[in-house]
C-alpha positions in Angstrom: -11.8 286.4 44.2 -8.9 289.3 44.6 -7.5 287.2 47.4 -7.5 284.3 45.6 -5.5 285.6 42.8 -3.5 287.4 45.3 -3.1 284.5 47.5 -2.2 282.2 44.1 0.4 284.2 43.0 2.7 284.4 46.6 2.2 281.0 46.3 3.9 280.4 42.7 6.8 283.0 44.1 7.3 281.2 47.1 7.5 277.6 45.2 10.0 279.3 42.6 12.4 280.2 45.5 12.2 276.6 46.9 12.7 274.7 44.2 16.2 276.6 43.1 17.8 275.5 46.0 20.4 273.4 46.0 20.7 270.4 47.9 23.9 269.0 49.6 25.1 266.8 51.7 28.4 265.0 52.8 29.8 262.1 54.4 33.6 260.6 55.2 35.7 258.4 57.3 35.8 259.0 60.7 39.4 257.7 61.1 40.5 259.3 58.4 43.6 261.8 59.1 42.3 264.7 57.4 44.7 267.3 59.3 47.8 265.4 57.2 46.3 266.1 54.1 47.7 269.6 52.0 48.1 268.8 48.9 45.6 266.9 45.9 45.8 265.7 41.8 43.1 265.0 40.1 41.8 261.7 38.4 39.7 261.2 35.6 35.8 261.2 37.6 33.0 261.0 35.1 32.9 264.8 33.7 30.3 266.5 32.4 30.1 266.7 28.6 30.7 270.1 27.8 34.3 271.8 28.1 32.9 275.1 29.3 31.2 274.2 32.4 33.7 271.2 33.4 36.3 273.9 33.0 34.1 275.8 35.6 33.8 272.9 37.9 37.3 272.1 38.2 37.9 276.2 38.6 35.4 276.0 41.3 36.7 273.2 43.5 40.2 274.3 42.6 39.2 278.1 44.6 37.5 275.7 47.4 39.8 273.5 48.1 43.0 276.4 48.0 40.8 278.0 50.8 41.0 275.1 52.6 45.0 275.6 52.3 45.5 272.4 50.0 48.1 272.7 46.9 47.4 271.5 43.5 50.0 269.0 42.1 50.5 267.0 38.9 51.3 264.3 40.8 51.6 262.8 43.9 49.6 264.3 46.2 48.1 263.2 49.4 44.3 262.9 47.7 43.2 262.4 44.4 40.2 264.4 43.4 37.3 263.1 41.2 34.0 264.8 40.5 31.2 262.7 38.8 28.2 264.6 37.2 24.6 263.2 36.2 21.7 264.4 35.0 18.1 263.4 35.0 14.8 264.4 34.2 11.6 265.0 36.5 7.9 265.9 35.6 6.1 269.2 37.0 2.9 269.1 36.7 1.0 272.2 37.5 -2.9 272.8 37.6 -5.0 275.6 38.0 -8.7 276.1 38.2 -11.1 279.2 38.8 -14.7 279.2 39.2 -17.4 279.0 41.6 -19.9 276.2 42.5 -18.9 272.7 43.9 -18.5 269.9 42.2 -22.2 268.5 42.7 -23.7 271.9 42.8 -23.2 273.5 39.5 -21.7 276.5 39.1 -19.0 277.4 36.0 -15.6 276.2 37.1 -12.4 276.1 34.2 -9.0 274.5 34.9 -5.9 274.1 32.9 -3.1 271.8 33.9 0.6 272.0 32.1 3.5 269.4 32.3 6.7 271.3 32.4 10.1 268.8 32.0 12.6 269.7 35.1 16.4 268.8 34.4 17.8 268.2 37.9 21.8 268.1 38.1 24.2 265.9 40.3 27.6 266.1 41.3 29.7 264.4 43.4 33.2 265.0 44.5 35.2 262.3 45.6 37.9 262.5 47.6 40.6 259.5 48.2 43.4 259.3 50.1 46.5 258.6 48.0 48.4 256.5 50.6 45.9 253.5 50.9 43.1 254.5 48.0 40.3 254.6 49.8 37.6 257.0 50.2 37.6 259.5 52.9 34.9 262.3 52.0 32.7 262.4 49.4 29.9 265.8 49.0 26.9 265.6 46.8 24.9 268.8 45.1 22.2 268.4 43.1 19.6 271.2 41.9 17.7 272.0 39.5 19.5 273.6 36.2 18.1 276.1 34.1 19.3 275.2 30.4 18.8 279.1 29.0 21.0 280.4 31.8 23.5 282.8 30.8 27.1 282.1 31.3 27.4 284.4 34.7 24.6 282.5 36.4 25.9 279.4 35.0 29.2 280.4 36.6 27.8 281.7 39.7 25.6 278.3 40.5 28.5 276.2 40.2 30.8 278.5 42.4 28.1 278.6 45.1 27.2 274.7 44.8 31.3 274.1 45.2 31.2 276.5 48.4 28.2 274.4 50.1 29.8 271.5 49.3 33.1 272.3 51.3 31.6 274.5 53.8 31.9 271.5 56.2 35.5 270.2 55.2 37.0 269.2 57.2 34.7 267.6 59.1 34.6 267.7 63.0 35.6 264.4 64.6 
């Protein structure tokens, strides 16, 4: 029964550490001259809702793309930058039981199941080339947020979501 508790518990761990991670993923034009492009402006995307954490968003990509050596210009610059956010809302069920006996043999078992309400976050970063207005990369993040986070780990999620997202730009031909 030790070993079973024991067992039960690396288990939960484990699952906590996988379901934090942040997915991402990319895609762009393959003709797409990306060695031309040094400079960006932004364009109204579809923001999140709160000033705080668009504020760290825009920072965030901002620090990304200025490693990448691009410059940031009111206007007229080779891409125009967009980020879109969404959220939505997924279901966790988790069960537990304890006890000993089958099912058709007796025995005492308990179980106790709880539904726990997941907010899962998405953003997209757009960018579009100025010259012709189409779409030449676009990234994606999405992972699960944690609504009681304090402002450092709210700041540190986004700045490591915004470094996976441009850890392959630009892409290899």
């Amino acid at each position: 029964m030790r070993i079973t508790t024991v067992a039960t518990v690396i288990g939960l761990a484990l699952l906590g550490t996988i379901t934090l991670a942040q997915n991402v993923t990319y895609d762009f034009d393959r003709s797409a001259p990306f060695a031309r492009f040094k400079t960006y402006t932004w364009v109204k995307g579809t923001p999140v809702n709160d000033a705080l954490n668009d504020k760290r968003i825009v920072s965030a990509i901002d620090s990304q793309l200025a490693a990448k050596g691009f410059t940031r210009m009111a206007d007229g610059g080779d891409v125009l930058v967009a980020y879109h956010a969404s959220f939505d809302k997924n279901l966790q069920i988790n069960g537990f039981s304890s006890g000993w006996g089958g099912y058709r043999f007796g025995g005492t078992r308990t179980g106790r199941a709880t539904l726990d309400e997941i907010v899962v976050g998405t953003i997209a970063i757009d960018m579009v080339d100025a010259s012709n207005k189409t779409i030449v990369w676009r990234g994606l993040a999405s992972g699960e947020l944690d609504p009681r986070a304090n402002p450092q780990k709210r700041e540190k999620n986004i700045q490591k979501a915004a470094a996976k997202l441009f850890k392959n730009y630009p892409p290899k031909p």
